[in-house]
Residue frames as qw, qx, qy, qz and C-alpha x, y, z in Angstrom:
[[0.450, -0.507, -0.595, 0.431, 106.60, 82.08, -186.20],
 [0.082, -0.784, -0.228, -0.571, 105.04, 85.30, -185.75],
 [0.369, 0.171, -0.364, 0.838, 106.87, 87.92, -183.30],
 [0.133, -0.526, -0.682, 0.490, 105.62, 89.43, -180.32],
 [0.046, 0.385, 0.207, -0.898, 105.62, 92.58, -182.13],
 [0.134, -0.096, -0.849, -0.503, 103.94, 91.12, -185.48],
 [0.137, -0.507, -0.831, 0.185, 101.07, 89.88, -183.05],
 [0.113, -0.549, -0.329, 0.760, 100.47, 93.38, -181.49],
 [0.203, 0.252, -0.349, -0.880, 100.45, 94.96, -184.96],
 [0.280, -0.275, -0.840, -0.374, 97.86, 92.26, -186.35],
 [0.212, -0.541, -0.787, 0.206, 95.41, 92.84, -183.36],
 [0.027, -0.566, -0.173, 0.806, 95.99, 96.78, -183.10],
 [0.185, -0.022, -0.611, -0.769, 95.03, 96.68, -187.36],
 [0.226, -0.262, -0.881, -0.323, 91.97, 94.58, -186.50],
 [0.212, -0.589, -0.565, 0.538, 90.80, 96.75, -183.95],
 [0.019, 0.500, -0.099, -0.860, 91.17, 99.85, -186.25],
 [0.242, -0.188, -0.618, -0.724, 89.21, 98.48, -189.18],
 [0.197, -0.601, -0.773, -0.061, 86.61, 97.27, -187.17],
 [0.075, -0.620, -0.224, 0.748, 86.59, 101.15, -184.89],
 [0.020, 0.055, -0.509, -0.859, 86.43, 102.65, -188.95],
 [0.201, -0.240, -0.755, -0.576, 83.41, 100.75, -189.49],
 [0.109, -0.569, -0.814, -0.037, 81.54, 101.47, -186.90],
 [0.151, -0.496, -0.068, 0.853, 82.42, 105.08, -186.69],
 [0.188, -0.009, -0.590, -0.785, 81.09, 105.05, -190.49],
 [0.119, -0.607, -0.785, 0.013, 77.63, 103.53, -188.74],
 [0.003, 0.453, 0.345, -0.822, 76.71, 106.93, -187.40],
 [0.011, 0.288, -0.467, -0.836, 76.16, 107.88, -191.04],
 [0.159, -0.255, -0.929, -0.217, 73.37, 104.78, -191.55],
 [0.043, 0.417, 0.622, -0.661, 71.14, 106.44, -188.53],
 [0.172, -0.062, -0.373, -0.910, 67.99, 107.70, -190.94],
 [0.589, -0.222, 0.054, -0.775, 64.23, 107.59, -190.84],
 [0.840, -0.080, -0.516, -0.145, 63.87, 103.85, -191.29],
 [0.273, 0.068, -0.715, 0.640, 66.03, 103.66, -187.79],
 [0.270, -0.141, 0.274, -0.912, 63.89, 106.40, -186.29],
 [0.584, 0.019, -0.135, -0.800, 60.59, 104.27, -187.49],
 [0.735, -0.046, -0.671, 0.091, 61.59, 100.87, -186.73],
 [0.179, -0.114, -0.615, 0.759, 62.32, 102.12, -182.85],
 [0.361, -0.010, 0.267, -0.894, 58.70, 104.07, -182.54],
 [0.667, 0.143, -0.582, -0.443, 57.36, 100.93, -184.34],
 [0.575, -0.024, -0.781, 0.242, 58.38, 98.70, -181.79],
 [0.005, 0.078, -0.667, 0.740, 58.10, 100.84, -178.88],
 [0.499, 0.049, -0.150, -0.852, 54.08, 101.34, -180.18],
 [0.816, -0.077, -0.352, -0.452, 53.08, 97.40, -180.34],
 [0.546, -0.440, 0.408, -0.585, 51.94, 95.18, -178.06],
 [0.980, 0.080, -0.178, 0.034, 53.47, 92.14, -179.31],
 [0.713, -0.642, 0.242, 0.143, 56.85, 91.07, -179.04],
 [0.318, 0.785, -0.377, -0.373, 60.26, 91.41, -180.63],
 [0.933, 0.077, 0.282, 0.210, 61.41, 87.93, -182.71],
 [0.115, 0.868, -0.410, -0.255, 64.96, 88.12, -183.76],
 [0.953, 0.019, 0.203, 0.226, 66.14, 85.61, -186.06],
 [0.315, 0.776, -0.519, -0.173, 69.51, 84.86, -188.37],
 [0.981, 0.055, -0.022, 0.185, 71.44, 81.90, -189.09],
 [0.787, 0.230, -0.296, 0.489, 75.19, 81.60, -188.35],
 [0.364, -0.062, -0.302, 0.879, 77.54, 84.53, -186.91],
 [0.528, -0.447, -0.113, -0.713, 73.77, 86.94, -187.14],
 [0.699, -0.419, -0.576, -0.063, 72.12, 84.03, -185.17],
 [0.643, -0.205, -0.494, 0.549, 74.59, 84.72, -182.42],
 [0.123, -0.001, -0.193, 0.974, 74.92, 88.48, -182.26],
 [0.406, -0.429, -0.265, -0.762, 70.57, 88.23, -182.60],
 [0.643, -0.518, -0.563, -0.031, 71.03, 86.49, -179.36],
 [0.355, -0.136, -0.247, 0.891, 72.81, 89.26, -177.43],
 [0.228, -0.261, -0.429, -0.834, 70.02, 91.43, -178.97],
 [0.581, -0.360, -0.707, -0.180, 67.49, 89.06, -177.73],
 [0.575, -0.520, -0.391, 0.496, 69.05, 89.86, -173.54],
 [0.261, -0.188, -0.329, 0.888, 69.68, 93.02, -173.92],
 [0.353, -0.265, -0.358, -0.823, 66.09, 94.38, -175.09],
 [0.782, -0.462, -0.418, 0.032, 64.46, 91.80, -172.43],
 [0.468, -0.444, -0.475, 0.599, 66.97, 93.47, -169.72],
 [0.047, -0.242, 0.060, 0.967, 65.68, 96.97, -170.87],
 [0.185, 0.362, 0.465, -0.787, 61.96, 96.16, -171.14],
 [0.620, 0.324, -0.335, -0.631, 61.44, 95.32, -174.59],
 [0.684, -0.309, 0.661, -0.004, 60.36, 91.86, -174.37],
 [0.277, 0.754, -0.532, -0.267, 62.09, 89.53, -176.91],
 [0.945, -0.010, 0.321, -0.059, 62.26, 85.90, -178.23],
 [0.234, -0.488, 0.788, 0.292, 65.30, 84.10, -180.38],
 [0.840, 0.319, 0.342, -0.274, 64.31, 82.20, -183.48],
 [0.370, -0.479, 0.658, 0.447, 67.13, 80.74, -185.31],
 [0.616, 0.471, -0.259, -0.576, 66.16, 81.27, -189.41],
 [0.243, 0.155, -0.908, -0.303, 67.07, 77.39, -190.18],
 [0.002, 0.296, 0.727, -0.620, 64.84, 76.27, -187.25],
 [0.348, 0.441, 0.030, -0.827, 62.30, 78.94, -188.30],
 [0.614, 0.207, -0.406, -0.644, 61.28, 76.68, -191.89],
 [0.441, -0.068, -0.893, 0.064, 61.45, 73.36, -190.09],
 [0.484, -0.605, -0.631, -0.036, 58.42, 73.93, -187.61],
 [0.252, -0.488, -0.446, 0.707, 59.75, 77.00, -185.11],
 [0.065, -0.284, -0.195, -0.936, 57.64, 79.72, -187.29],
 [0.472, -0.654, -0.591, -0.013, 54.91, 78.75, -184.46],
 [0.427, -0.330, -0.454, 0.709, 56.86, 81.08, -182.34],
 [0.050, 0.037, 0.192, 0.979, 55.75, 84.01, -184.21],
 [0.034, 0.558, 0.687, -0.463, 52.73, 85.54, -182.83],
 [0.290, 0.806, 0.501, 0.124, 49.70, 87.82, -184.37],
 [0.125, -0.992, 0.014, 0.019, 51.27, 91.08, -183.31],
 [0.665, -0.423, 0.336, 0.515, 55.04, 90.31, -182.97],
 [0.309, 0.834, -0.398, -0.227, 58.17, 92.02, -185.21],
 [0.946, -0.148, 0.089, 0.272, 60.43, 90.19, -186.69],
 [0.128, -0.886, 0.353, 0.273, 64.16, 91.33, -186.87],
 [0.913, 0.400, -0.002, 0.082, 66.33, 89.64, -189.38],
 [0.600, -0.698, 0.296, 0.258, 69.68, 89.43, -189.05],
 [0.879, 0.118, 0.345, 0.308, 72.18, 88.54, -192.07],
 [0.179, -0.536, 0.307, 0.766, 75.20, 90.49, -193.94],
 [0.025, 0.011, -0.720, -0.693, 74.28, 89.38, -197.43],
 [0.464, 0.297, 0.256, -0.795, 70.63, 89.40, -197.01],
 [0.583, 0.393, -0.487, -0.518, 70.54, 86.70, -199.52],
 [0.179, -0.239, 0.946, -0.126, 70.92, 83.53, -197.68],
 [0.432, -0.217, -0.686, -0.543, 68.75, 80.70, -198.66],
 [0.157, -0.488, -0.691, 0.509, 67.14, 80.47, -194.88],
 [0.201, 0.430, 0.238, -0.847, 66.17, 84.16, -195.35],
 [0.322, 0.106, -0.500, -0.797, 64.64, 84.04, -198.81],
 [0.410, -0.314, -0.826, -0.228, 62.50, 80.96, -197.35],
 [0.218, -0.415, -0.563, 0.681, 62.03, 82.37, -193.92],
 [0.025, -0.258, -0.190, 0.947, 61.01, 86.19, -195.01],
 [0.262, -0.152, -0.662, -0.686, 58.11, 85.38, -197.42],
 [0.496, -0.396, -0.756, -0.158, 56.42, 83.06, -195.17],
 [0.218, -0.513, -0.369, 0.744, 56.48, 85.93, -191.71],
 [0.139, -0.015, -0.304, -0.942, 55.25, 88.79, -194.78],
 [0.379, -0.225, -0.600, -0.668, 52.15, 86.16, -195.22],
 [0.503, -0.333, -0.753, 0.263, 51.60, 86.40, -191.94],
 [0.008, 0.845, 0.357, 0.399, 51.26, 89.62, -191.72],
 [0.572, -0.758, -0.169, 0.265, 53.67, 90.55, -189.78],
 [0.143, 0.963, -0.220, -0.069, 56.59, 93.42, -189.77],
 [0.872, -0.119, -0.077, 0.468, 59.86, 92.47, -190.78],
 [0.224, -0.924, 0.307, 0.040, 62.70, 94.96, -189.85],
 [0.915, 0.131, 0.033, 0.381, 66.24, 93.89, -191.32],
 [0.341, -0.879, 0.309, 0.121, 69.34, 94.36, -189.87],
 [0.888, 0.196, 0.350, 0.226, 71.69, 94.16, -192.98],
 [0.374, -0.467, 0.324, 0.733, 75.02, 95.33, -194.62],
 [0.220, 0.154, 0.794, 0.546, 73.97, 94.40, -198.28],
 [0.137, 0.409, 0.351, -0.831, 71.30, 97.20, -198.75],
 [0.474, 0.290, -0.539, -0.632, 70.59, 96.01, -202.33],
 [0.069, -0.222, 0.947, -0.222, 69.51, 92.64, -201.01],
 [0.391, -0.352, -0.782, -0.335, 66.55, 90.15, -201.06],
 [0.356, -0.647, -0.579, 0.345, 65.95, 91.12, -197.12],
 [0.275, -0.310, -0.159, 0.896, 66.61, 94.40, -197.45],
 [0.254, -0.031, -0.444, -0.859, 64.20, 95.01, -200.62],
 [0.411, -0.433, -0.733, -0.325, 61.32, 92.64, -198.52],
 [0.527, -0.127, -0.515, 0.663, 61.86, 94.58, -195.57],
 [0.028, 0.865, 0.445, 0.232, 59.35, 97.25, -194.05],
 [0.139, 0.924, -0.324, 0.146, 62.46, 99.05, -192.90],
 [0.927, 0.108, -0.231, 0.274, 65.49, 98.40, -193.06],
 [0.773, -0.633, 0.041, -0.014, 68.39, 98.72, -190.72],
 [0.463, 0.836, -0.272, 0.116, 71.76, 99.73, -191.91],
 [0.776, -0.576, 0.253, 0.046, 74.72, 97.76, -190.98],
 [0.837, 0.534, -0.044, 0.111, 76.92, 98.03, -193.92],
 [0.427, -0.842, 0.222, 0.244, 80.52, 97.27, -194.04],
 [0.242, 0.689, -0.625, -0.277, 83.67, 97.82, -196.28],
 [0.714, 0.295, -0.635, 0.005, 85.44, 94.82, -195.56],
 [0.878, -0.440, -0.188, -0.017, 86.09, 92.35, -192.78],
 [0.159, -0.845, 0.491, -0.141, 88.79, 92.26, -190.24],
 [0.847, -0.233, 0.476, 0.043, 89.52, 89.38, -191.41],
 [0.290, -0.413, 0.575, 0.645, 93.05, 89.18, -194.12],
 [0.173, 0.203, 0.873, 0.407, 90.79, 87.10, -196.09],
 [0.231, 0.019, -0.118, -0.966, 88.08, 89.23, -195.98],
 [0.494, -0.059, -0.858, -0.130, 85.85, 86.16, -194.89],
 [0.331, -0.379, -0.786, 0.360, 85.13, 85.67, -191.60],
 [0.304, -0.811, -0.435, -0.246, 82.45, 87.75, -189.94],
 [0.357, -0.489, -0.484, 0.632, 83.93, 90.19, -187.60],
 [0.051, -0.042, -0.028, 0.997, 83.29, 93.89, -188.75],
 [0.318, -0.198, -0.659, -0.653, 80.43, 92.86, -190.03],
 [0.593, -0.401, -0.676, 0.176, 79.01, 91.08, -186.52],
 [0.191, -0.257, -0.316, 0.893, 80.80, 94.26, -184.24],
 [0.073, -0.045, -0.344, -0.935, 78.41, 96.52, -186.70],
 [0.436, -0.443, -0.583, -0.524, 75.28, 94.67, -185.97],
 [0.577, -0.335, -0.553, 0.500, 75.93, 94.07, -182.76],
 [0.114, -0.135, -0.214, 0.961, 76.48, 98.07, -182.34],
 [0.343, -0.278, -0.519, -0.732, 73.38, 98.65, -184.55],
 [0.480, -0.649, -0.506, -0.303, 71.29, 96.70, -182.08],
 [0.480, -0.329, -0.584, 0.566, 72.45, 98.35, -179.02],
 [0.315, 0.076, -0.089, -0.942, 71.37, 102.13, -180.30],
 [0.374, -0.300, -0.544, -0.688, 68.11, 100.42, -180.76],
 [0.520, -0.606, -0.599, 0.063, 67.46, 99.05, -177.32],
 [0.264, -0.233, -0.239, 0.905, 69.42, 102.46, -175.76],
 [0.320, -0.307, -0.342, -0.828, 66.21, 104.38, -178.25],
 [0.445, -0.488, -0.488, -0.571, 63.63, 102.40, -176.84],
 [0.427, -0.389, -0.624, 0.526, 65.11, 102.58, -173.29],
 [0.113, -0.133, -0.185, 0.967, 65.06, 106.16, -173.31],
 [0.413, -0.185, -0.521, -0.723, 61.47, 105.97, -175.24],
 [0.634, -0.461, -0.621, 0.017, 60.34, 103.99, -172.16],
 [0.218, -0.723, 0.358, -0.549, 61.82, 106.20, -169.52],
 [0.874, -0.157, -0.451, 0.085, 63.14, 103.00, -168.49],
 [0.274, -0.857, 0.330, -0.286, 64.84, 104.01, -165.06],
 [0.130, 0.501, -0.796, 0.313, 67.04, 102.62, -162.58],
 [0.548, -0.040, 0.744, -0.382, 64.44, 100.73, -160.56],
 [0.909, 0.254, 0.032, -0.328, 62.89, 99.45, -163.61],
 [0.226, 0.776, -0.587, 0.048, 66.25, 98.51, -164.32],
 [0.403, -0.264, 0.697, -0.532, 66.54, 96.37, -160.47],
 [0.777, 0.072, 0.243, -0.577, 63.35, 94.36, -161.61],
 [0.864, 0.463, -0.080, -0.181, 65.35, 92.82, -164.03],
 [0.442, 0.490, -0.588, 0.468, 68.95, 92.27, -162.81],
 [0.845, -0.471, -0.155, -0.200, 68.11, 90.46, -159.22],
 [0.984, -0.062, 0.047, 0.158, 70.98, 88.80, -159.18],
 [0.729, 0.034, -0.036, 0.683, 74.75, 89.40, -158.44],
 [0.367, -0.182, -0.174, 0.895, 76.54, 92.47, -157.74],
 [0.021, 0.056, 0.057, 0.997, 74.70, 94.77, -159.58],
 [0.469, -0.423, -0.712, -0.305, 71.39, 93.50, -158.76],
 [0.519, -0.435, -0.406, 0.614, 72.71, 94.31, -155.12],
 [0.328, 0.164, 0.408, 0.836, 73.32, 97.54, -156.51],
 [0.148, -0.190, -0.271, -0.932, 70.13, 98.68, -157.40],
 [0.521, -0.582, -0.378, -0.497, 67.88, 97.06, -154.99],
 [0.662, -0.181, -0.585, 0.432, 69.82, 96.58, -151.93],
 [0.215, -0.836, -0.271, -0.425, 68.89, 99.16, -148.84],
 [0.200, -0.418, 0.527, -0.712, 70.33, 100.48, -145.48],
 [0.764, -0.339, 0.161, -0.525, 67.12, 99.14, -144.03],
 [0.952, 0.176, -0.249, -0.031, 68.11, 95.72, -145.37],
 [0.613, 0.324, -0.530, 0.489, 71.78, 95.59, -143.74],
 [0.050, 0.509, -0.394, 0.764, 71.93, 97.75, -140.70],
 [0.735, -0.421, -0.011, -0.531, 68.81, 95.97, -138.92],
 [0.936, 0.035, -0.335, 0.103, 71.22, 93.20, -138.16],
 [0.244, 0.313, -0.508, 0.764, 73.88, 95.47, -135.85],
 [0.422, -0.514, -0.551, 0.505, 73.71, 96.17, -132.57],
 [0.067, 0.827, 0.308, 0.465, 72.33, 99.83, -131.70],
 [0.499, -0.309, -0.343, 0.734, 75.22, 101.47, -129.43],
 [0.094, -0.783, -0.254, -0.560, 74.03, 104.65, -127.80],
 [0.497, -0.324, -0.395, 0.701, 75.04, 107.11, -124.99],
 [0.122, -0.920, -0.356, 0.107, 73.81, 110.27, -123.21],
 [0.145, 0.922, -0.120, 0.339, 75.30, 113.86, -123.43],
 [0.437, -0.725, 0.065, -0.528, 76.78, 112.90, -120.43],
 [0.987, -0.046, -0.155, 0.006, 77.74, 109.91, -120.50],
 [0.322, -0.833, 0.409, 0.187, 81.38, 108.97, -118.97],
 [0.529, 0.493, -0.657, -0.210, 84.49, 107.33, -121.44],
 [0.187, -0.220, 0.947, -0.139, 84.69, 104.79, -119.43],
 [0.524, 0.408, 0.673, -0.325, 80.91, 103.53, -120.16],
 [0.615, 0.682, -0.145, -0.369, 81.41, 105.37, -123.76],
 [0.079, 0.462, -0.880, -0.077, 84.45, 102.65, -124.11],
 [0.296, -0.072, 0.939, -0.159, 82.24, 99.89, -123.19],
 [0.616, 0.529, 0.211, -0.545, 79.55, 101.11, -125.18],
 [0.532, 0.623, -0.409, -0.401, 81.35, 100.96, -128.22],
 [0.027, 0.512, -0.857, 0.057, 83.40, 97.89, -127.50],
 [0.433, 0.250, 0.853, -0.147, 80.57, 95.48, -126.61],
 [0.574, 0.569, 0.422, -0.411, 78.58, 96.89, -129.94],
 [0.516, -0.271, 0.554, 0.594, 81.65, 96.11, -131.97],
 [0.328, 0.861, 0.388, -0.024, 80.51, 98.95, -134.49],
 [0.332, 0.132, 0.074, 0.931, 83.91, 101.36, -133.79],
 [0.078, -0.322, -0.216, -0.918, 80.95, 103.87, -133.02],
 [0.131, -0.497, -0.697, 0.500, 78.41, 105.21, -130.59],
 [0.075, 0.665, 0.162, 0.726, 75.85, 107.71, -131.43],
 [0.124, -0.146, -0.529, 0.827, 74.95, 110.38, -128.81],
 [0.211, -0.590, -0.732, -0.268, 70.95, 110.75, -128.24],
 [0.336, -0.336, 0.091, -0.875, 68.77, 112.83, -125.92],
 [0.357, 0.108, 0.805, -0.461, 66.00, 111.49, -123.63],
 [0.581, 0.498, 0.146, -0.627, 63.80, 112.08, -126.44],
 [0.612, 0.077, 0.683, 0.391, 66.33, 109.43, -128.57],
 [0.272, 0.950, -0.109, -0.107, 66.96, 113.17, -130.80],
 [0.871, -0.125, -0.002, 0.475, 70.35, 112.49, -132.60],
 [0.392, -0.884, 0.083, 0.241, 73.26, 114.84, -130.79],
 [0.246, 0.796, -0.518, -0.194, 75.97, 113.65, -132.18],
 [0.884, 0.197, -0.359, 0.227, 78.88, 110.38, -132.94],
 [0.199, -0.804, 0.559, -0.038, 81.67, 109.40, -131.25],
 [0.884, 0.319, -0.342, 0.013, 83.89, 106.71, -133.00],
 [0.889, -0.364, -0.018, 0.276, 86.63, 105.08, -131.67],
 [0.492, 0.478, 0.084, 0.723, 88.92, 107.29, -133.91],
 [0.296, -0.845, -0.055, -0.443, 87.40, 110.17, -131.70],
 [0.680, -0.729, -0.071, -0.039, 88.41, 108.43, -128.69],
 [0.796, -0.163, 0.043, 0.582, 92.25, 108.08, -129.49],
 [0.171, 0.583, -0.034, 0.794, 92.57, 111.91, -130.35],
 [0.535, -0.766, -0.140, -0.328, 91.15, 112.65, -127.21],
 [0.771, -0.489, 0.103, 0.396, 94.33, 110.79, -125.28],
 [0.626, 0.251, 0.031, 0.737, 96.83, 112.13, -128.07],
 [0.053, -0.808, -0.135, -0.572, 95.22, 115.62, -126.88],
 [0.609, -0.760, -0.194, 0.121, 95.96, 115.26, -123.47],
 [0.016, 0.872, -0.483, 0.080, 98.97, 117.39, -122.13],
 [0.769, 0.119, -0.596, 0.197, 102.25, 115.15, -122.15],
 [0.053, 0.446, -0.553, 0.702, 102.70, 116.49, -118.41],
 [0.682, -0.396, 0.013, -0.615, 99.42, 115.00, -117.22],
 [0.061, 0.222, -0.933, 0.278, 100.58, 112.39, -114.97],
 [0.306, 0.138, 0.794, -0.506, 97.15, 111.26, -113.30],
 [0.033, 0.096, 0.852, 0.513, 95.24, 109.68, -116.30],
 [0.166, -0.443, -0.880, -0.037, 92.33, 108.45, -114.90],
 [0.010, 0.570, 0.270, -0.776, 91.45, 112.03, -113.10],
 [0.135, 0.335, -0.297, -0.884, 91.60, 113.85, -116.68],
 [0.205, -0.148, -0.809, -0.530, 89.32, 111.24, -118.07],
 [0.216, -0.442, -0.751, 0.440, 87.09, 111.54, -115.39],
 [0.065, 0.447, 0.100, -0.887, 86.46, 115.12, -116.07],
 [0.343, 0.203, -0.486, -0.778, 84.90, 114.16, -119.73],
 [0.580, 0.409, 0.592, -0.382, 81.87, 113.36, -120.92],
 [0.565, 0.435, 0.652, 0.259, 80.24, 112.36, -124.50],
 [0.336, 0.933, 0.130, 0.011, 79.52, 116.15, -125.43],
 [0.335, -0.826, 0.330, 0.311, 83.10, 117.00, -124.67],
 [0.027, -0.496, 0.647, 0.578, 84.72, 115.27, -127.61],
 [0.465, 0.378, 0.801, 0.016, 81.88, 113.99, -129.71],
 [0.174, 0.023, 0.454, 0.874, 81.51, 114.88, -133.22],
 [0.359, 0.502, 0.422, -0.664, 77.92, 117.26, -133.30],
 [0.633, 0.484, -0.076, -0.600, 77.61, 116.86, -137.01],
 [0.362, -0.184, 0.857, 0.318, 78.54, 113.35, -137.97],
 [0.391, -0.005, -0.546, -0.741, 76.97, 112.03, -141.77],
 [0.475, 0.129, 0.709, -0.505, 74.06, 110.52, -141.15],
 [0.222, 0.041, -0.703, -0.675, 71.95, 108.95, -144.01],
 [0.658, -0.165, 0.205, -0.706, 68.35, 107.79, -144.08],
 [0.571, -0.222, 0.788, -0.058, 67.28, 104.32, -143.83],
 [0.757, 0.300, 0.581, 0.005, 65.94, 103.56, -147.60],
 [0.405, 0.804, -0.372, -0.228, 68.16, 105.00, -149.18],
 [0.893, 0.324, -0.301, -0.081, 70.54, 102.64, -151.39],
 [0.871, -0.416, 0.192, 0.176, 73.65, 100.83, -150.00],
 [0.657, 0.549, 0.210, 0.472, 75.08, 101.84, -152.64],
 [0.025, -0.840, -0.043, -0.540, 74.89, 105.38, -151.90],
 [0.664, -0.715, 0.213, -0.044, 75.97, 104.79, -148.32],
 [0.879, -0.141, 0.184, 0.416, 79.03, 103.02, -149.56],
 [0.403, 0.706, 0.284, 0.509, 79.71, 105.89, -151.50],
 [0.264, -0.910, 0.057, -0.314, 79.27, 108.79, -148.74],
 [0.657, -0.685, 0.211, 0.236, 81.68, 107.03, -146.36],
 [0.697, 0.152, 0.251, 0.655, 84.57, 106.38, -149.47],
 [0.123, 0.800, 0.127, 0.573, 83.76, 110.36, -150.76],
 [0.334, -0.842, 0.160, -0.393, 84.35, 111.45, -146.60],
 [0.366, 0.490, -0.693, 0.383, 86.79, 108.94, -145.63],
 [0.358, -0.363, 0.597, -0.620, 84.71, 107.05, -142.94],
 [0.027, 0.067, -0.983, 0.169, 83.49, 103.64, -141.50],
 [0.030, 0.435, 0.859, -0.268, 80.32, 104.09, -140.33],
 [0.126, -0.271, -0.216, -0.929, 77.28, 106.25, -140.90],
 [0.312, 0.255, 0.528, -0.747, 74.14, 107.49, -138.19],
 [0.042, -0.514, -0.807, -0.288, 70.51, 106.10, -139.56],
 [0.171, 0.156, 0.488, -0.842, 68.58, 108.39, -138.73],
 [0.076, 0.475, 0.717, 0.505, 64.59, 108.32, -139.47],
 [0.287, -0.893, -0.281, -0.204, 62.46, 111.79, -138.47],
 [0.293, 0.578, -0.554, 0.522, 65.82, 112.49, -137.13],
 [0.896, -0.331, 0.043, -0.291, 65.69, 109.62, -134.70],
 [0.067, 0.514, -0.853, -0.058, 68.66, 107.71, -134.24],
 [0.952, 0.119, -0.126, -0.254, 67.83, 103.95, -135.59],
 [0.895, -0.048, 0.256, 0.361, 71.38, 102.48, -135.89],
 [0.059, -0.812, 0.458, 0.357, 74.41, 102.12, -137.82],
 [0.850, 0.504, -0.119, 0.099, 75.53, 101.12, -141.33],
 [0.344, -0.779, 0.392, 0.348, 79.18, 99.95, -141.42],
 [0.537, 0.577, -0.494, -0.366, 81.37, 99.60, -144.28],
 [0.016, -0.284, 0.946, 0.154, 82.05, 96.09, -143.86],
 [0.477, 0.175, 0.840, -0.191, 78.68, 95.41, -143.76],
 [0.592, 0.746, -0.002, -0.306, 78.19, 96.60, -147.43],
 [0.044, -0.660, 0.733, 0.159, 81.59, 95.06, -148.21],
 [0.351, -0.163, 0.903, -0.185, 80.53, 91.78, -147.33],
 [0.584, 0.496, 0.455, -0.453, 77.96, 91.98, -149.44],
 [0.539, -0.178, 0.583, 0.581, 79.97, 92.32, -152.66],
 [0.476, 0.699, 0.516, 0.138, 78.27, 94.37, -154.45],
 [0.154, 0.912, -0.370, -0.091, 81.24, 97.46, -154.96]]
């Protein structure tokens, strides 16, 4: 029976051989990297990644993250591949290979018959002396000592290594695409971070109520303003609907803590004020198409609820943080 501290030491070793080996990848980066990534980014087919076991898997991670970053990308599983799926492979397409030993019998049948097809193969392999590695029009360094496994057996340094290998290749040809943040959006729709990167002001705020009051206005009517537009907030406009300034509910309870404690007749002292009198003249204000994101940001960075739309400096509305909250996308 293997102690708690036994455990810890087995998982902190297996974490340090496998961090060795791919710190020792840096060293692999050479032309054939450089020429497989300008190779791909150049043709106007598509990228097939095959392999067969623990490859197979880590060439389907490969497969999504080059397809969410613009290179598109198909899965072809090398056993699959001599039993009728080499149809998948198109005139123009690459193929990636995938295997530590480069010697499997799938690849040695698989890599002939994609050569007489005339197409590129690119292998992503440890075993650099290999059958894929010597039929290979470049080849793709993934080589490791030994597994993080006692027995030296199971796949895992070996998998972490390709696995790192292909992520510097789709990070090349992102940056080789100037693949941005909105191209980014086009592909990631969905869930938080989809929200993220295409979600707007325009898109939330059009759904509040638009509380608003004159220079002039009195608290009593700036209390009902805010209170029936259950926002916590009122901007302050002109006649020309020019935004003046905010006044939040936060505003209005400094205003009473300001009064003198001697003031005995309330309703007099409130009587005397008006919106300009304790409204904030420079409140944040953001535009309307700019991200939600970003708006959720400005109020956490300034320590506030709400923020002023403004377009042409117009007052449109108000964003509040719950209605970017609600939205789950922080």
């Amino acid at each position: 029976m293997k102690t708690f501290e036994s455990i810890k030491d087995i998982a902190k070793k297996t974490i340090e051989i496998e961090y060795n080996s791919i710190k020792k990848l840096i060293d692999y980066i050479d032309d054939d990297f450089a020429k497989a990534v300008e190779l791909i980014y150049k043709s106007s087919g598509r990228v097939i990644l095959t392999g067969i076991g623990k490859s197979a898997n880590i060439a389907n991670k490969i497969v999504a993250t080059l397809n969410s970053t613009g290179t598109p990308s198909i899965f072809m599983h090398a056993a699959d591949a001599i039993h009728g799926d080499l149809g998948i492979i198109q005139k123009d397409d690459i193929v990636i290979c995938i295997s530590k030993s480069g010697n499997t019998p799938e690849v040695k049948v698989l890599v002939p018959l994609i050569k007489n097809s005339g197409n590129k193969i690119i292998a992503l392999v440890s075993n650099t002396k290999s059958f894929l590695s010597k039929q290979a029009d470049y080849v793709l360094k993934a080589t490791v000592e030994k597994e993080a496994c006692p027995n030296n057996l199971a796949p895992t340094s070996s998998t972490t290594a390709q696995l790192v290998i292909g992520d510097a290749l789709a990070v090349c040809l992102l940056e080789h695409r100037r693949f941005t943040s909105d191209d980014f959006a086009k592909y990631h729709p969905g869930g938080a971070l989809g929200k993220q990167l295409y979600l707007r002001v325009s898109d939330l705020y059009v759904h509040n109520e638009v509380p608003k009051v004159n220079e002039n206005e009195t608290i009593e009517n700036i209390i009902l303003e805010i209170s029936s537009k259950r926002l916590g907030a009122t901007a302050v406009i002109d006649d020309s609907g020019n935004l003046k300034g905010m006044i939040t509910d936060g505003d209005l309870r400094r205003m009473l803590l300001k009064a003198k404690p001697e003031q005995t007749d309330t309703n007099l002292f409130l009587e005397k004020l008006s919106a300009k009198d304790i409204m904030n003249y420079k409140p944040k204000v953001i535009e309307k198409n700019v991200l939600a994101i970003k708006a959720f940001y400005m109020m956490k960075n300034n320590n506030i609820t709400q923020l002023i739309i403004v377009e042409n400096n117009k007052y449109i509305g108000i964003i509040h943080l719950h209605d970017i909250l609600k939205e789950g996308i922080v």
